[in-house]
ROKOL-436847 format. One record per residue: x, y, z of N, C-alpha, C, O in turn; residue in three letters. Coordinates in pm, whole numbers, plus 50000, padded with zeros to 5 digits. Each point is the difference from the previous one (the first is absolute). Layout:
BEGIN
XYZXYZXYZXYZALA ...
END
This chain:
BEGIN
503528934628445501115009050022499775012649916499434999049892UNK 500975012350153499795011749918501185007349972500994999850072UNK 498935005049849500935007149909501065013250065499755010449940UNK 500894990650123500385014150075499705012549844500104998749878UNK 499465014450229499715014349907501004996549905500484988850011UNK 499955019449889500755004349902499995015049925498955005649972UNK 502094998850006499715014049987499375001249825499554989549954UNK 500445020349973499524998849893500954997549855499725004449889UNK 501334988550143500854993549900500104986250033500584993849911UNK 499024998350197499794991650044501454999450121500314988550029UNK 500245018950017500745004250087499585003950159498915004950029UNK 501834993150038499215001050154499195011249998500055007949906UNK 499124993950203499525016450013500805011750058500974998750074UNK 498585011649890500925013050019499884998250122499124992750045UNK 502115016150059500275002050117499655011650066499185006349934UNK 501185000550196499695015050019501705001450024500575010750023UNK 500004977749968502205003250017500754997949915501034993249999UNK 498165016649873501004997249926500234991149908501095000749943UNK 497944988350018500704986649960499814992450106498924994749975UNK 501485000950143500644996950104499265000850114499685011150044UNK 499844974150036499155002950077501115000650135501124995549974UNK 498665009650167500825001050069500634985750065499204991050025UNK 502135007350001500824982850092498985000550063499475009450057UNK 500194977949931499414993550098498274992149983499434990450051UNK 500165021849832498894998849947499384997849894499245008049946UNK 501034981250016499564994749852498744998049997499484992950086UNK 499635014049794498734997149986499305006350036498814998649973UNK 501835014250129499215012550036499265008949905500675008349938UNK 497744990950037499575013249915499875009950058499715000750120UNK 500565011849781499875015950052498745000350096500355007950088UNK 498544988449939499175005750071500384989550152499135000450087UNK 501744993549932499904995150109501115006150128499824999950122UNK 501415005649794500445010750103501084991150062499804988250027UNK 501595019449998501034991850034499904997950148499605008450080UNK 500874977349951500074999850124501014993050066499834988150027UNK 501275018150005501424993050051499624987250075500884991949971UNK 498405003450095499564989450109499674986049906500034988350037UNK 499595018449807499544984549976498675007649868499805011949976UNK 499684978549978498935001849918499114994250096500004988950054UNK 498955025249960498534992150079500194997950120499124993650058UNK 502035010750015500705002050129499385013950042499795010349936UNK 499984985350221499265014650020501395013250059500954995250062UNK 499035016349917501095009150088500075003350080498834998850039UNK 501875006750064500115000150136498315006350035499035001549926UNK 501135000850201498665005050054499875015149940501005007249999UNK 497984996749959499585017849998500574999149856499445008749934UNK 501474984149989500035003849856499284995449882499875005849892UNK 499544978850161498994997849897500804992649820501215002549994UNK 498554994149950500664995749865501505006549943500245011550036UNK 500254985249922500855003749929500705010750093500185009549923UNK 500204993250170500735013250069500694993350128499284995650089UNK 502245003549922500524997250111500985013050039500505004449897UNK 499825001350194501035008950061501304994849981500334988750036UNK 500585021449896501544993549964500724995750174501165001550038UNK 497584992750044501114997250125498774994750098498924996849952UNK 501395002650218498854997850085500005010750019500975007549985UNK 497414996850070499485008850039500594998750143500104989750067UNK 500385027849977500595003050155498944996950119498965006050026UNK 501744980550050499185003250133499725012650085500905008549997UNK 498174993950068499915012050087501355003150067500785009049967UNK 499414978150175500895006650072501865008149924500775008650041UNK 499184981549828501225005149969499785012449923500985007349984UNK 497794996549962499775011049992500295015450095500475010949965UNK 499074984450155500085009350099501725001650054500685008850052UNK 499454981049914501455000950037500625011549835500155012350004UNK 499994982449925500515008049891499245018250048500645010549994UNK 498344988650037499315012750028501185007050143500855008950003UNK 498744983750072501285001850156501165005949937500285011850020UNK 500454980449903501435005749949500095017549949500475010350048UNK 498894986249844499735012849927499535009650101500455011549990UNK 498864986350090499495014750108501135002450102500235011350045UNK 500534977049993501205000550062501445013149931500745008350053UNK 499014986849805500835006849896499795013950005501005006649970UNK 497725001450066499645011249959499865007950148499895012350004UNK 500134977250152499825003050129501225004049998500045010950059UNK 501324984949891501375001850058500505015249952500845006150066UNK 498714998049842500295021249990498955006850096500355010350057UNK 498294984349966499615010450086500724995050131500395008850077UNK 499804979349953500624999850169501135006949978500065007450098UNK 500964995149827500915007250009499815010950040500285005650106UNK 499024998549770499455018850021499635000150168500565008550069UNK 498644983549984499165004550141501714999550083500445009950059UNK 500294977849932500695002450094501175009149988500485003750107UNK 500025000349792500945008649955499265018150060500645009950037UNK 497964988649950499445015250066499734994250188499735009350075UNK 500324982249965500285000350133500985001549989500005011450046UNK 501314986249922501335001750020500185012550034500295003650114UNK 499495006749753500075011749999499205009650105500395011250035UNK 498554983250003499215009150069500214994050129499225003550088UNK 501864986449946500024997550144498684998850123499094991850001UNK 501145018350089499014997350074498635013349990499275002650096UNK 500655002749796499425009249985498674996049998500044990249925UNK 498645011450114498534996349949499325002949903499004993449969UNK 501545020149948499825001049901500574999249911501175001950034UNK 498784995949836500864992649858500725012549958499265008449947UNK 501574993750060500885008049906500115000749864499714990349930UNK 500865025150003500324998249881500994986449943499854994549890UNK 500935002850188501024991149958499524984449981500154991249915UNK 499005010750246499114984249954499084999849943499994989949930UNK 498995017050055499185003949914500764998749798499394995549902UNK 501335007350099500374996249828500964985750026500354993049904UNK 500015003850229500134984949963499034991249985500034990649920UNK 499085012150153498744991049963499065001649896499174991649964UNK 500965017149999499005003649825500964993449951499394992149928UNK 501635005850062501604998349893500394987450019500884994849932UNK 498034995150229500014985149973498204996549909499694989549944UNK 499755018650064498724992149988499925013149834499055007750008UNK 501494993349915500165005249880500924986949919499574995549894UNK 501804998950171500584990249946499204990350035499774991949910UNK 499605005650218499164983249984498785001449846499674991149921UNK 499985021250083498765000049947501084993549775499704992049912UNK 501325016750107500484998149903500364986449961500004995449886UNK 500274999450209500414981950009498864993749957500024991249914UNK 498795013550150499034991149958499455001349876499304990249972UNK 500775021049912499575002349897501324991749937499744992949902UNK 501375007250135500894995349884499674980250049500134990449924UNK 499555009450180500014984549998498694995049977499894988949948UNK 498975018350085498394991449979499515002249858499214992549942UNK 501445021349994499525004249848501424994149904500044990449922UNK 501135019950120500794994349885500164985249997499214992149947UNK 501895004950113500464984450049498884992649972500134991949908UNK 498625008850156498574986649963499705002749872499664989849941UNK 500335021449984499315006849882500794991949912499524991149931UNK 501555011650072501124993549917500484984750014500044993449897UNK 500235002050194500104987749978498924988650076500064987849982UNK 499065018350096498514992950056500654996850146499424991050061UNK 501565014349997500404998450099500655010750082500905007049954UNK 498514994650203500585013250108501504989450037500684990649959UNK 499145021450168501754991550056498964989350041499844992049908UNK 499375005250205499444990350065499414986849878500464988649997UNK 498625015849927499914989949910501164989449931500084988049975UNK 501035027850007501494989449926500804991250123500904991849984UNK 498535012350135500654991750153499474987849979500694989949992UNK 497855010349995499314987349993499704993449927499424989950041UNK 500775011449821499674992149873498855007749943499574994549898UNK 499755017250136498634997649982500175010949812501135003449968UNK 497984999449962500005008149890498145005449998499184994350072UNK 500505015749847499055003149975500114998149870501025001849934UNK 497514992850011500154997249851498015005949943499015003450064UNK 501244995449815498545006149998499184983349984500544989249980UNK 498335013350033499144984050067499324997949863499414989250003UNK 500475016349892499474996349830501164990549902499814989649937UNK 501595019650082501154997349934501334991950099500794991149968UNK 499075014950137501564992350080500965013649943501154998350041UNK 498755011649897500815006049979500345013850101499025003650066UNK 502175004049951499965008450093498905012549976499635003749889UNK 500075000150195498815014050023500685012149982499325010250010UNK 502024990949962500405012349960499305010250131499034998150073UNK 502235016349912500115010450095497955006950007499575005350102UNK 500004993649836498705008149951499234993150112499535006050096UNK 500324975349875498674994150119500805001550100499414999850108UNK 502325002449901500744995050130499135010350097499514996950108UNK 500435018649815499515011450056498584998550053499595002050114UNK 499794994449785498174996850070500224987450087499014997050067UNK 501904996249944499804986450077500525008250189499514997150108UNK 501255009849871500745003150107498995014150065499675002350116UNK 500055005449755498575012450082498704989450074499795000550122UNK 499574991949803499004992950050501084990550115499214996050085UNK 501515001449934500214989850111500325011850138499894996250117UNK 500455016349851499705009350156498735003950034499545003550109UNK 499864995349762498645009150032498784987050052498995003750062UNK 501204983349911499394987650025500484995150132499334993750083UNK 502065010449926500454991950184499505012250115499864997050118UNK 499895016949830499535011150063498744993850058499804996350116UNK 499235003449757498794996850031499484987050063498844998950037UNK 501804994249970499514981450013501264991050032500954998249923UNK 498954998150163501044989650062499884984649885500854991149989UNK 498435009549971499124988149884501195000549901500674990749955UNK 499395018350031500905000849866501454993049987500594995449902UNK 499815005950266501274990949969499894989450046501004993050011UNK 497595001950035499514983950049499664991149893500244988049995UNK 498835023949870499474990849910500974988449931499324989849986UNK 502095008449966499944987449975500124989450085500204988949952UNK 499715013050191499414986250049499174991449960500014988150031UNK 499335016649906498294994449939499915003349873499234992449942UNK 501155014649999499845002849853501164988749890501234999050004UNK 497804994049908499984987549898501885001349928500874991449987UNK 499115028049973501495002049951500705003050101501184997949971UNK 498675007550172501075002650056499985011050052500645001850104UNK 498235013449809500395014749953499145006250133498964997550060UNK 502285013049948499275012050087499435004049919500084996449883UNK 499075014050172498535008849915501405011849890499585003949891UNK 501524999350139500365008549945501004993749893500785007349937UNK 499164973750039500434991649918498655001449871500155001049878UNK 498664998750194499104995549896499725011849927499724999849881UNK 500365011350194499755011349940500965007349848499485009149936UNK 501494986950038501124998849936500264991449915500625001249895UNK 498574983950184500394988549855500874994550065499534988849982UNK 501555008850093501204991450052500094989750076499104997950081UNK 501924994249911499704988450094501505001750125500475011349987UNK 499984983950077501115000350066500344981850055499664992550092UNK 501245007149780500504980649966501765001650089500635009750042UNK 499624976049953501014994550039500974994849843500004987749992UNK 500405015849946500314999749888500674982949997500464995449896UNK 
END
């Protein structure tokens, strides 16, 4: 039988918590890395040791659905604008002054909707309207913690300029280990079911 370590007063060994190794895990040393699942338990797929997501990782289709909503959210000021300048311009073929600034004046407020719901609203609490419909959150994929307004911004420039270029981009987590569109990985984020 052998002796368990001892620290150098003859006291357990130092921790990396404090004193205090984390519930659940007695006997854990610093180089082995916490792992909610268990000691020596492997972590979900794509995280490897010690790293679980504060939730499940989002299936695709409810993804697309949370995506659906939110574009729904930002479609309903420009359809206004278009039909509020047919109104005005009746049967005319060409757009009038009158319909002409209703429709800049729907697709100026959609455009505004979508900065306050895909940057502020996700930036701030990791969730659009569509995500908060469906359960879904964005979290960063190192920590579980929110990505703040700054990646919300690079997550949301790279996700027009990636669905522009490549239909791939909103296919990849079919097949990809975390889940992530190309404009998830690019950023660091994951998109969980909390």
């Amino acid at each position: 039988m052998t002796t368990p370590p001892s620290g150098p007063y003859g006291g357990p060994p130092p921790t990396p918590y404090g004193g205090q190794y984390p519930p659940g895990q007695p006997g854990q040393f610093p180089n082995q890395g916490y792992n909610p699942y268990g000691q020596g338990a492997p972590g979900p797929a794509g995280y490897g040791y010690g790293y679980a997501p504060p939730g499940r990782l989002a299936d695709w289709p409810i993804r697309v659905g949370a995506s659906l909503l939110d574009s729904l959210l930002t479609a309903i000021p420009a359809i206004a604008g278009v039909l509020v300048a047919l109104i005005v311009n009746g049967d005319q073929e060409e757009l009038g002054a009158g319909g002409g600034i209703a429709m800049i004046g729907g697709f100026v407020v959609a455009f505004l909707v979508w900065v306050w719901n895909r940057i502020v609203q996700q930036g701030r609490t990791g969730q659009s309207f569509g995500k908060k419909v469906t359960g879904l959150r964005v979290v960063d994929a190192h920590n579980g913690q929110l990505i703040g307004m700054g990646k919300t911004i690079g997550r949301e420039v790279c996700a027009q300029i990636f669905n522009q270029l490549c239909l791939l981009n909103v296919l990849w987590p079919l097949w990809d280990d975390k889940q992530q569109t190309w404009h998830d990985k690019a950023v660091g984020d994951v998109v969980i079911r909390p």
